[in-house]
C-alpha positions in Angstrom: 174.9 250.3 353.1 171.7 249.2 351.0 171.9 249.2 347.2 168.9 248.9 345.1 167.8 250.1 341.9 165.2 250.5 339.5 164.1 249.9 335.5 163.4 253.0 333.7 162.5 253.6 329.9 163.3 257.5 329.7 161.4 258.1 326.4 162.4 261.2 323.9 161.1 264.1 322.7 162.5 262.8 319.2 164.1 259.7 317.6 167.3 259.7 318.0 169.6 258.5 315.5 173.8 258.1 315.0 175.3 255.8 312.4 174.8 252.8 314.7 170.9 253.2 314.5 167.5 255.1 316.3 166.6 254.9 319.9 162.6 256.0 320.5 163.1 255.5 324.4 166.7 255.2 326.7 166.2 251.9 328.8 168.7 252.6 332.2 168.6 251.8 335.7 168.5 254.1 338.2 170.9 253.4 341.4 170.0 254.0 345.1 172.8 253.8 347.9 171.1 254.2 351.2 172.7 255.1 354.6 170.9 255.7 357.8 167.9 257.2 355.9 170.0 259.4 353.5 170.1 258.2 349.7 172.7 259.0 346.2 171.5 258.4 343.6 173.4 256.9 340.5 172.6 256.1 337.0 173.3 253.6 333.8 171.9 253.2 330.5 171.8 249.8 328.9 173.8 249.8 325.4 173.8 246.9 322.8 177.2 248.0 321.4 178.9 247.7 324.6 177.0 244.5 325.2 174.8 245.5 328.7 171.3 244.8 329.2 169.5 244.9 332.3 169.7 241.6 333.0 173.7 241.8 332.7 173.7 245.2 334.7 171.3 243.8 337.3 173.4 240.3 337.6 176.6 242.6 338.5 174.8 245.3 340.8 173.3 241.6 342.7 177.1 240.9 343.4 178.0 244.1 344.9 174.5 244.5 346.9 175.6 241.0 348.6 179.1 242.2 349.3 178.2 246.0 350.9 175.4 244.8 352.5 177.8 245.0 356.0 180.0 247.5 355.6 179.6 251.1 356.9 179.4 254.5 354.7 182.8 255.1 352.9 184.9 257.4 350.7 184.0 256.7 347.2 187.0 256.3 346.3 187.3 253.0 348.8 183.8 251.9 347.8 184.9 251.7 343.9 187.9 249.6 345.4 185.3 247.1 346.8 183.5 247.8 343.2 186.2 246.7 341.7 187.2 243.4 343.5 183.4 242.2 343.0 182.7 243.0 339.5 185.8 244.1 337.5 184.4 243.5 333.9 182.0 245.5 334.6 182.2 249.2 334.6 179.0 250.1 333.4 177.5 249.0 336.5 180.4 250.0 339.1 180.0 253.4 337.6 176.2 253.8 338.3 177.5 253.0 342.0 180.7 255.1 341.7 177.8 258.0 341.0 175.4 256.7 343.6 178.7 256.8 346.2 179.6 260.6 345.5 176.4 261.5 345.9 175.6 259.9 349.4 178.8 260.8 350.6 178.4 264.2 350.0 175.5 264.4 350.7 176.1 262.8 354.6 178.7 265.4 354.9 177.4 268.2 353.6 179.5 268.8 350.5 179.4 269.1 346.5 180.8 266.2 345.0 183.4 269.0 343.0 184.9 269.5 346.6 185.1 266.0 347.7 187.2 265.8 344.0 189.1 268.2 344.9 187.9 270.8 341.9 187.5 274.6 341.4 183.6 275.4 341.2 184.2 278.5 338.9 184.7 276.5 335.0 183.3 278.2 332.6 183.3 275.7 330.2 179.6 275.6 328.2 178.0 272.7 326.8 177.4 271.4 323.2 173.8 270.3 322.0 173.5 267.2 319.8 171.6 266.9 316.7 171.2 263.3 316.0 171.1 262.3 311.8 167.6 262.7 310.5 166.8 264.2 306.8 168.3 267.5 306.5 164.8 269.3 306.9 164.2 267.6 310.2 167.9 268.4 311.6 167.4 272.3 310.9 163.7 272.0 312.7 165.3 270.3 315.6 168.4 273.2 315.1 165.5 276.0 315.2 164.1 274.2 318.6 166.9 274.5 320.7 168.5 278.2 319.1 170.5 279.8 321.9 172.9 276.8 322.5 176.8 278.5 321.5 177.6 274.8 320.4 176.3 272.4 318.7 177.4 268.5 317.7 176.4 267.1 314.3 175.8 263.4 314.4 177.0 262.4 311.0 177.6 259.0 309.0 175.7 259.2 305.9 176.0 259.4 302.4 175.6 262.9 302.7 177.8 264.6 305.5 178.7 267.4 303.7 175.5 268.5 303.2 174.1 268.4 306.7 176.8 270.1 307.9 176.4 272.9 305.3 172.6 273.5 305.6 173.6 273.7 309.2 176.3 276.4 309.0 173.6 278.3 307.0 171.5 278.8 309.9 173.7 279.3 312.7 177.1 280.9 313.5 177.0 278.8 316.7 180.7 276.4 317.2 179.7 273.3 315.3 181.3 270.1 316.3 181.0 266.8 314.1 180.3 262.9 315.8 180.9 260.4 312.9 180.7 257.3 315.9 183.9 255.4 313.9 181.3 255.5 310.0 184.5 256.9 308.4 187.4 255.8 306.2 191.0 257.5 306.6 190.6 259.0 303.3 187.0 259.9 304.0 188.2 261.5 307.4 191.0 263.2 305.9 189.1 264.3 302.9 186.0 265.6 305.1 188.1 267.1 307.6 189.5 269.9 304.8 185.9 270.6 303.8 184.6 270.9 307.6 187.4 273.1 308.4 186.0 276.1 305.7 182.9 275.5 307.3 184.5 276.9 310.4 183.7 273.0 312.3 185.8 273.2 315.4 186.5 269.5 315.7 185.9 265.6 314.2 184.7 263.2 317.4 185.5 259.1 316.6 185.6 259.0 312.8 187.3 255.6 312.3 186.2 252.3 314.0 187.4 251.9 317.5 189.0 248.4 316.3 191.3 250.7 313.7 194.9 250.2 313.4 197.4 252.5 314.8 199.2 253.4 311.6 195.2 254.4 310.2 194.6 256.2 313.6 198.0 258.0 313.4 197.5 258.8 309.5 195.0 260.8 310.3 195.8 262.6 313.6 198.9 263.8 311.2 197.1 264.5 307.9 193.4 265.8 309.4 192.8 269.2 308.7 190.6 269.5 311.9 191.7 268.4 316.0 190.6 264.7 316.2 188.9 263.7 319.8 188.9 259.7 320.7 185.2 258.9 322.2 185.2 255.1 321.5 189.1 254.7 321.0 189.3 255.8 324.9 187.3 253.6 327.4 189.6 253.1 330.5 192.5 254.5 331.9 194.5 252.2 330.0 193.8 253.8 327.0 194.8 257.3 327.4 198.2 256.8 327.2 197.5 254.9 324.1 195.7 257.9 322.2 198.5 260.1 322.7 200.0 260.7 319.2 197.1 259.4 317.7 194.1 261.9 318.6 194.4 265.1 320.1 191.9 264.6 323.1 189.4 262.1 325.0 185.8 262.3 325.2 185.2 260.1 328.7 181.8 259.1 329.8 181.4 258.0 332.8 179.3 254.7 332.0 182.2 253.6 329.9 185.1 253.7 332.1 183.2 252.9 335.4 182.3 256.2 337.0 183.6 259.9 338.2 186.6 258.1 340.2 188.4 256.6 337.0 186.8 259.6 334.9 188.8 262.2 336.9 192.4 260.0 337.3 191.6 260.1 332.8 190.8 263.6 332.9 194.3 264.2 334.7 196.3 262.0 332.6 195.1 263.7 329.2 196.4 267.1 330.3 199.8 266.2 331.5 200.1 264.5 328.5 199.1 267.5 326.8 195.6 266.5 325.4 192.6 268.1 325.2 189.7 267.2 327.6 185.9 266.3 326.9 183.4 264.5 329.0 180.4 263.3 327.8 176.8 261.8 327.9 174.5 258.9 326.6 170.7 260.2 326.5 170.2 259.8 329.8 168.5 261.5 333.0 169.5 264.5 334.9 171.0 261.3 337.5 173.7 260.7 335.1 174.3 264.4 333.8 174.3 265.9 337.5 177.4 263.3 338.2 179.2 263.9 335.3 179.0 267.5 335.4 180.9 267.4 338.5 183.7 267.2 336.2 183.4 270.1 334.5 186.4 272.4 335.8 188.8 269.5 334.4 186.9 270.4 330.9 188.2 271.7 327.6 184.7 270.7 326.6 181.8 269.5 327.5 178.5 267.5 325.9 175.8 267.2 328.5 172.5 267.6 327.0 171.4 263.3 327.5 168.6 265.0 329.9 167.5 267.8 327.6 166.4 265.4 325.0 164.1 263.4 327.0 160.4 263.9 326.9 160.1 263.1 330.8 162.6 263.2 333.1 162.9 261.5 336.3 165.2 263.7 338.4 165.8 267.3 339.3 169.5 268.1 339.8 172.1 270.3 337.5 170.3 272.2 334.9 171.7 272.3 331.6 170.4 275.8 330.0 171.5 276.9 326.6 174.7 275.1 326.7 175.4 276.7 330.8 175.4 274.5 333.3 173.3 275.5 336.3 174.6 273.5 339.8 172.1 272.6 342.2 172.2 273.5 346.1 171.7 270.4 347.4 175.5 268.3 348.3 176.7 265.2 346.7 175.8 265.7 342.7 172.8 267.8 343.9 170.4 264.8 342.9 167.0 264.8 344.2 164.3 262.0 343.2 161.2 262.2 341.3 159.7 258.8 341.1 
C-alpha cells in the first residue's frame, strides 16, 4: 500500500473561538492510502493542546509509510494493528490512517464503511451546530445564519456565561447544549448547571479541567443539576471505564483516540456501562466528518458540523444539513477528492 498526504490550511467563514483561544484557519493533513489505483482518504487536524504539529504528525505518518510500503490491502482493523506497533503514542496520526483504511477497504469491496462496522444505516440521531464565544451580538448573528439546525452547542468560558446562554434561549426554542472546554470550577459548574437547567439546556460538555481530581469530578456528576458529558476527560479506551460514576457520557473524536476502530470498541463500552454516547468534531473537512459519521447509529448524540464552518472545503462526502446527516453513494466513508 502507498501512503501519502498533504498540508492543508482549511480557512473559516468566521473566527472561531472556545476558552482555549481563536482559530482564523484549521491547519490538517489530508491522508491518502492507495491500492492498485483505488485511494481512501483520511484526515487530521494539528492541535497545540494535544501537542501535534505537522512536523510531529508528518514524522509519525514517515514511520508507518516505511513499514506498509510491502504489505498487501488489509482489514482496517489489522492495518491499525500494524498502526499501532509503529507509532503507539501517536493516535492523532494512526487515526487519519485508521480513516484512510476504512475508506479504501470499502471502497475495494464495494461497501459503506457502517457495514464493514457492522452498523444499522437507519440512526436517526441529528446533529448539533456550534456557536463558538464571540460578543453576545455576534453569537445571535451567527445563531440567525444557520436557523433551522434542531440543536445547537454554546461554546462558553467567560465572565459572562449566563448571559450568552440567555440571549440565546431568546431567539430559538432549538435543544441548546453548553461546551465550557474544562473553564469551570466545581462550584461554578454546580452553580451554572441549576441556572442552565431553567433555561431548558439539555446538557454541560467538559466543565472542569481534564487534570481534575476524581472526588471534584464526582462532586459534580452527583450535585449537577444538568447530565455531565466527558469530551477531554475521555481520550482512549482506557478512560471509559474511568468516567463511569463520574460523567454521564463520552464525547469521542476520532483524532483523539486514534480513529473509527478504537472510536467504535469506546462507543460499545459506554453503553454497556450504561452511558450516554456522543461523537464529535474539530473544525475540520468533510474527510474527517464523512468518517466519523459512520458512527452515527452507535449515537445518543452527535456534533458534526467541523465542515460547515469552513469557508472552502476540500472534499465532497456526507452532507451535514440542518443538523441531518445526508450519506453519500459512493463505499468506504463516501469520500471523494477535490484538490
Amino acid at each position: 500500500m502507498k501512503l501519502e498526504w498533504r498540508r492543508v490550511s482549511l480557512p473559516l467563514k468566521d473566527p472561531f473561538t472556545i476558552a482555549r483561544g481563536t482559530l482564523h484557519h484549521q491547519q490538517c493533513l489530508i491522508v491518502i492510502l492507495t491500492q492498485d489505483g483505488v485511494s481512501g482518504f483520511g484526515e487530521v487536524t494539528c492541535n497545540t493542546y494535544y501537542g501535534h504539529t505537522y512536523e510531529s504528525l508528518e514524522a509519525a505518518l514517515s514511520l508507518v509509510r516505511d513499514a506498509i510500503t510491502e504489505l498487501p490491502l488489509m482489514h482496517p482493523r489489522e492495518l491499525y494493528e500494524v498502526c499501532q506497533a509503529v507509532i503507539p503514542a501517536d493516535r492523532f496520526a494512526f487515526s487519519a490512517i485508521d480513516g484512510a483504511a476504512y475508506d479504501l477497504y470499502g471502497k475495494t469491496q464495494g461497501i459503506r464503511t457502517t457495514e464493514i462496522l457492522g452498523l444499522n444505516t437507519t440512526a436517526e440521531t441529528r446533529s448539533s451546530y456550534t456557536l463558538g464565544i464571540d460578543s453576545i451580538e455576534e453569537m445571535i448573528r451567527k445563531y440567525h445564519d444557520q436557523p433551522a439546525w434542531p440543536v445547537y452547542k454554546i461554546k462558553l468560558g467567560t465572565p459572562h456565561d449566563l448571559e450568552i446562554v440567555h440571549a440565546l434561549r431568546a431567539v430559538t426554542e432549538a435543544t441548546i447544549r453548553v461546551d465550557a472546554n474544562c473553564a469551570w470550577t466545581v462550584e461554578q459548574t454546580i452553580t451554572n448547571s441549576h441556572a442552565l437547567r431553567e433555561l431548558g439546556v439539555e446538557f454541560i460538555e467538559q466543565p472542569l479541567p481534564a487534570d481534575a481530581s476524581p472526588a471534584a469530578q464526582r462532586e459534580v456528576f452527583q450535585q449537577s443539576a444538568l447530565p455531565v458529558i466527558a469530551d477531554e476527560s475521555c481520550r482512549t479506551e482506557e478512560d471509559v471505564a474511568r468516567c463511569e460514576g463520574l460523567f454521564h457520557g463520552i464525547n469521542v473524536k476520532l483524532c483523539k483516540c486514534g480513529g473509527l476502530t478504537p472510536a467504535s470498541w469506546m462507543l460499545q463500552q459506554a453503553r454497556a456501562l450504561g452511558m450516554k454516547t456522543m461523537v464529535g468534531c474539530m473544525i475540520e473537512s468533510t474527510v474527517g466528518i464523512s468518517a466519523a459519521a459512520q458512527l452515527l447509529p452507535l449515537l445518543d448524540y452527535a456534533d458534526f458540523d467541523g465542515a460547515n464552518l469552513l469557508a472552502e472545503d476540500v472534499a465532497r462526502g456526507v452532507r451535514i444539513h440542518n443538523g441531518e446527516v445526508e450519506f453519500s453513494n459512493v463505499y468506504g466513508n463516501g469520500i471523494e477528492l477535490l484538490i
